[in-house]
ZABAMI-995502 format. One record per atom (N, C-alpha, C, O, CB): x, y, z; residue in one letter. Coordinates in steps of 0.05 Angstrom, whole numbers, plus 5000, padded with zeros to 4 digits. Each point is the difference from the previous one (the first is absolute). Glycine has a CB too. Layout:
residues N
XYZA;...
end
This chain:
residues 158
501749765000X;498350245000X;501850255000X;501750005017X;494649755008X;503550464958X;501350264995X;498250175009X;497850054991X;504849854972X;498950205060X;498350245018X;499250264980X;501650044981X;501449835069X;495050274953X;501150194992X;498650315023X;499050005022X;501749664920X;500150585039X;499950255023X;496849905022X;500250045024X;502450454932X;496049455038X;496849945016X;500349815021X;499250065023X;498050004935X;504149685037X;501149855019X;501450115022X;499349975023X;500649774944X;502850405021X;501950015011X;498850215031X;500449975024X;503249924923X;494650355036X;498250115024X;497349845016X;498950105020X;502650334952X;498049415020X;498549845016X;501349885018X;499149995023X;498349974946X;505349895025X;501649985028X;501050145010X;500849945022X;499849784972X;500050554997X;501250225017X;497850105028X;500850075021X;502050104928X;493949795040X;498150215013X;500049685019X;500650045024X;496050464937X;502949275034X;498749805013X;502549975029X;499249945023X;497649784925X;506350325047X;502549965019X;499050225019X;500849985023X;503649844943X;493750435027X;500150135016X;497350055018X;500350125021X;503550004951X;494049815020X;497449805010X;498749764985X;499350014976X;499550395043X;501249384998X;499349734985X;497949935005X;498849814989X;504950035010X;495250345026X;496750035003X;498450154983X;497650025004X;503249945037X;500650174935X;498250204989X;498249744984X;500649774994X;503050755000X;493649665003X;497549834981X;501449974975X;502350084997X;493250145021X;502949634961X;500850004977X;499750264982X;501450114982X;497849415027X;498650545000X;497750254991X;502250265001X;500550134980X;494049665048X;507250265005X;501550175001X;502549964980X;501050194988X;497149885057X;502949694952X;502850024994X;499150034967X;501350184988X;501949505055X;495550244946X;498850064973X;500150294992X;501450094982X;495549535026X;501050575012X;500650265000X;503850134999X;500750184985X;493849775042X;507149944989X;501550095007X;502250044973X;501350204995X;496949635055X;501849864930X;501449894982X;498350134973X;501149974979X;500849555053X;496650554968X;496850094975X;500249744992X;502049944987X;498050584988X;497949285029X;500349854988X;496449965004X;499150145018X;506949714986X;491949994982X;497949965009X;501049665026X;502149875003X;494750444940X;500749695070X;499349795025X;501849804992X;502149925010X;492850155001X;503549854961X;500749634996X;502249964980X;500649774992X;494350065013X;506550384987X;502249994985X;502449995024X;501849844995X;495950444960X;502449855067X;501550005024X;500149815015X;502249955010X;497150394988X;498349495009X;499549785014X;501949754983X;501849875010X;493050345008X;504349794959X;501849814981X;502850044998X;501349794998X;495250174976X;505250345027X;503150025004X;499649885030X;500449764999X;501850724967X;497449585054X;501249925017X;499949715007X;501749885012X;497750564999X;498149454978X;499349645001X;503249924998X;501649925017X;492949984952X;505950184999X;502850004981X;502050035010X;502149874995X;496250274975X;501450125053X;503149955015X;501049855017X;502349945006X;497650384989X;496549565021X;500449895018X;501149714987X;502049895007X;494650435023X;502049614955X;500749664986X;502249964991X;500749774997X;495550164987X;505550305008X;502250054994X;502450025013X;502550004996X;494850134983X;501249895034X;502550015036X;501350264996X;502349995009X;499749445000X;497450834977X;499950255016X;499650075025X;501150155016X;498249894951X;498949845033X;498850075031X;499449815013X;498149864994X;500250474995X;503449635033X;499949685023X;498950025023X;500649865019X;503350014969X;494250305012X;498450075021X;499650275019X;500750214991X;500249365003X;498250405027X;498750245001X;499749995037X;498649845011X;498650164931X;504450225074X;500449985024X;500450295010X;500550194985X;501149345010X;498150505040X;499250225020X;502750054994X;501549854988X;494550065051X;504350314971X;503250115003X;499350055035X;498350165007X;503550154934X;499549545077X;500050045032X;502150165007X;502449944996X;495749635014X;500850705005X;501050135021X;501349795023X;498649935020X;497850464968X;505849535009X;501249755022X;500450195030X;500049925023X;503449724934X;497150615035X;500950205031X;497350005012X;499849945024X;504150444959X;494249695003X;497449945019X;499649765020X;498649985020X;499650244942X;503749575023X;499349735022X;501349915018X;499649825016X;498750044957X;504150345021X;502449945025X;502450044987X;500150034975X;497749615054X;504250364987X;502450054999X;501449784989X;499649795011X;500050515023X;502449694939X;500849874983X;502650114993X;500750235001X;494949654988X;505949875004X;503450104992X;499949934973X;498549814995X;504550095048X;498550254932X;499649964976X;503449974996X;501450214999X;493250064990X;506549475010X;503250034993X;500049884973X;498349854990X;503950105057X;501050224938X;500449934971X;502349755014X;500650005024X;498450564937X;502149245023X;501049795003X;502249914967X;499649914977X;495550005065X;506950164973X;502449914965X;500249755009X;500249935024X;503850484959X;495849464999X;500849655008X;503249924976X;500250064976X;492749755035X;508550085001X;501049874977X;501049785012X;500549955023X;500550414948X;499249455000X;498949705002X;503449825005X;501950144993X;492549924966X;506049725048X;502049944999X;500849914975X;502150094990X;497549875052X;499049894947X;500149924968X;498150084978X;497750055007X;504249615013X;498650354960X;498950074982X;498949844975X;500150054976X;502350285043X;496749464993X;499649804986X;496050024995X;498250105015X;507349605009X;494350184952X;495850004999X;499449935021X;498150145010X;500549714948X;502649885062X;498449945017X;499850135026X;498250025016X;502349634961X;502050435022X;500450185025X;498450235009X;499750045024X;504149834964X;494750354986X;498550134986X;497849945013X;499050135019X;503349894941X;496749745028X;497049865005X;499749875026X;497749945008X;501849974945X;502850045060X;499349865028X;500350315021X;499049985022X;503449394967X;498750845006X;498750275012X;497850104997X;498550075018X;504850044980X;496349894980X;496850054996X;498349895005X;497850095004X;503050054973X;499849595025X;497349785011X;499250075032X;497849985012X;504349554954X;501150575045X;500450075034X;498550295003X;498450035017X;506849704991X;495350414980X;499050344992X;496449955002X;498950105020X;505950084937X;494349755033X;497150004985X;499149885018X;497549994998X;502849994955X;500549935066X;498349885020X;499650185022X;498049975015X;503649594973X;500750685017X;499650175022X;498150224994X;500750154982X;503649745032X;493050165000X;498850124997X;500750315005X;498650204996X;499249375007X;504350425007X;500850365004X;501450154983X;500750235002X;499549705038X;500449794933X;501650104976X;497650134981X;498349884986X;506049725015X;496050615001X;498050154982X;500450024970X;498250004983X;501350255056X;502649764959X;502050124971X;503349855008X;501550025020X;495550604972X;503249204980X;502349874995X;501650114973X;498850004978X;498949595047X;504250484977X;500750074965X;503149974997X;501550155013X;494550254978X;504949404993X;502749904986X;501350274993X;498450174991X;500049364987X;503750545025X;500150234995X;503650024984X;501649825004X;494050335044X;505150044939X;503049934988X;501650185025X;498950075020X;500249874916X;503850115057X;501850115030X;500549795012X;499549774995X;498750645015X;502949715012X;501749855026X;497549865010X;500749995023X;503650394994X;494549564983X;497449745014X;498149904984X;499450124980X;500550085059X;499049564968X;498849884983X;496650114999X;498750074980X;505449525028X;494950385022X;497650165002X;499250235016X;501250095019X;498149534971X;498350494998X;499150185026X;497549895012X;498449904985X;503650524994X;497649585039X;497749895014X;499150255020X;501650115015X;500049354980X;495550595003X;498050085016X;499049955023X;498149844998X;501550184970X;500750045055X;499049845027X;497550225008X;500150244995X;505249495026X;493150174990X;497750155017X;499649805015X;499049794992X;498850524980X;503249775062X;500249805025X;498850275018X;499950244995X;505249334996X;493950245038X;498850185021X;502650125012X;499950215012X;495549524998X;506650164988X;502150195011X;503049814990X;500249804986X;496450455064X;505249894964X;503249935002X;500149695008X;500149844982X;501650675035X;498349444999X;499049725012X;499249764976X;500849774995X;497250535049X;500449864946X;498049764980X;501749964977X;500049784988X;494950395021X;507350124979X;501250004984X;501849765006X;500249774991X;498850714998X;502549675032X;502749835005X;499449645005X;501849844996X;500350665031X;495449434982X;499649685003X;498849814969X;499949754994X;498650415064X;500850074927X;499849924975X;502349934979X;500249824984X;496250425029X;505850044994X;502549874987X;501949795010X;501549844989X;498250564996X;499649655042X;501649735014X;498849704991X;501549814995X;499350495050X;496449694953X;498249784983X;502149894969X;501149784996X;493350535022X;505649894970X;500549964977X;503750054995X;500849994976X;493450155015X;506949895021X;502349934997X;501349725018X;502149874996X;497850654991X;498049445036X;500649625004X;498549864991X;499749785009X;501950225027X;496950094942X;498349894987X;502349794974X;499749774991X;495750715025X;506849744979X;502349934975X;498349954977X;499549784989X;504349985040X;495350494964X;499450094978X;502050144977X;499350074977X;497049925052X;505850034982X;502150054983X;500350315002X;500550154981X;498749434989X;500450485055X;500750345004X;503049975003X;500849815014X;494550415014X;506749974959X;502650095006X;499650135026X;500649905021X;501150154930X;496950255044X;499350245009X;498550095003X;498249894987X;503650135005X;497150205022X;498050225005X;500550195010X;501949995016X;495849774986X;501150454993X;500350265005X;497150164999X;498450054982X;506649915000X;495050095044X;496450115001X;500150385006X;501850145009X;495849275022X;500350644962X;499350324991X;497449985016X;497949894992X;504250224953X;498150005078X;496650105018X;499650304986X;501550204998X;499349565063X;496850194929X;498450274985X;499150185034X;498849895019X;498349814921X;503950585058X;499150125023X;497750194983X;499150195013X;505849795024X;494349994938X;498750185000X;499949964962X;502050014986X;499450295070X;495349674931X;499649984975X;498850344985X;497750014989X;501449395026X;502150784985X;499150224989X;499249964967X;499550224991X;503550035047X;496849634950X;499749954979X;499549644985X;501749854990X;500950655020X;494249454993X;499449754993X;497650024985X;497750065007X;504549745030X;499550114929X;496050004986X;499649704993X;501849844993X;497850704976X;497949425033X;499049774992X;498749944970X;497949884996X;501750145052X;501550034942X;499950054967X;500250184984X;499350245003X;498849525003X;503950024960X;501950134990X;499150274987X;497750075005X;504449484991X;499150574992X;499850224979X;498649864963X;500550114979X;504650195057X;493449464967X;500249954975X;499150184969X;500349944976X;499349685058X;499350624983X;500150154963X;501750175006X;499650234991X;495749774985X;507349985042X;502650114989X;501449724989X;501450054981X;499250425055X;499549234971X;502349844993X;497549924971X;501050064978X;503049725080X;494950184941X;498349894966X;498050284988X;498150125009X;500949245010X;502650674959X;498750154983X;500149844966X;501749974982X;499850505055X;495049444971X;499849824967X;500050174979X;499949924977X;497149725037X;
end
């Protein structure tokens, strides 16, 4: 499927309410009702669009530590790769995993209730021998700048 400019703003308006009606986002894109309803069927079947979720205020529910995490691996072998990730994907406080090029292999995302939770999680997973060399952790004191979706009619212009 070749997006073009109508799409590309239908996921731009929908990343930024996914509760809007059809009726509204139609208006928003000019498009009539059932010509809109059908792009988005299309994006959805298409796997443009993988669903559809709250964005949670987490400070409202309590106090939370958000650490960044360099990992690098002892070997660099596929399996080595895949038997971290199999260990990764299971911790629910890994929010965000990403292979990354430079001096380490990953960055990883933590959101834990505190220091404590952090530190017994990496201790988990490094006697776990998952093939950590290293780590080096980053406590976020403070997110001044977090959006939850991309710029897509600045990166695609059909």
């Amino acid at each position: 499927m070749k997006l073009d400019r109508i799409d590309i703003k239908i996921l731009h308006v929908l990343q930024q309410n996914g509760r809007m009606t059809n009726v509204e986002l139609s208006e928003v894109v000019n498009l009539s009702p059932s010509p809109c309803l059908m792009r988005v069927k299309k994006l959805q079947s298409e796997g443009y669009i993988e669903g559809y979720s709250a964005q949670i205020n987490v400070s409202k529910l309590g106090q939370t530590l958000t650490v960044f995490t360099e990992i690098t691996l002892k070997n660099h072998r596929q399996i080595d790769f895949a038997r971290f990730l199999a260990a990764i994907e299971k911790v629910d406080q890994v929010i965000e995993c990403h292979l990354v090029s430079g001096g380490y292999d990953y960055l990883l995302k933590f959101v834990t209730a505190g220091i404590g939770e952090y530190q017994t999680i990496m201790e988990r997973l490094t006697d776990m021998d998952v093939g950590i060399d290293k780590y080096f952790s980053f406590v976020v004191l403070k997110s001044p700048v977090v959006k939850g979706r991309l710029p897509l009619t600045n990166l695609f212009r059909p």
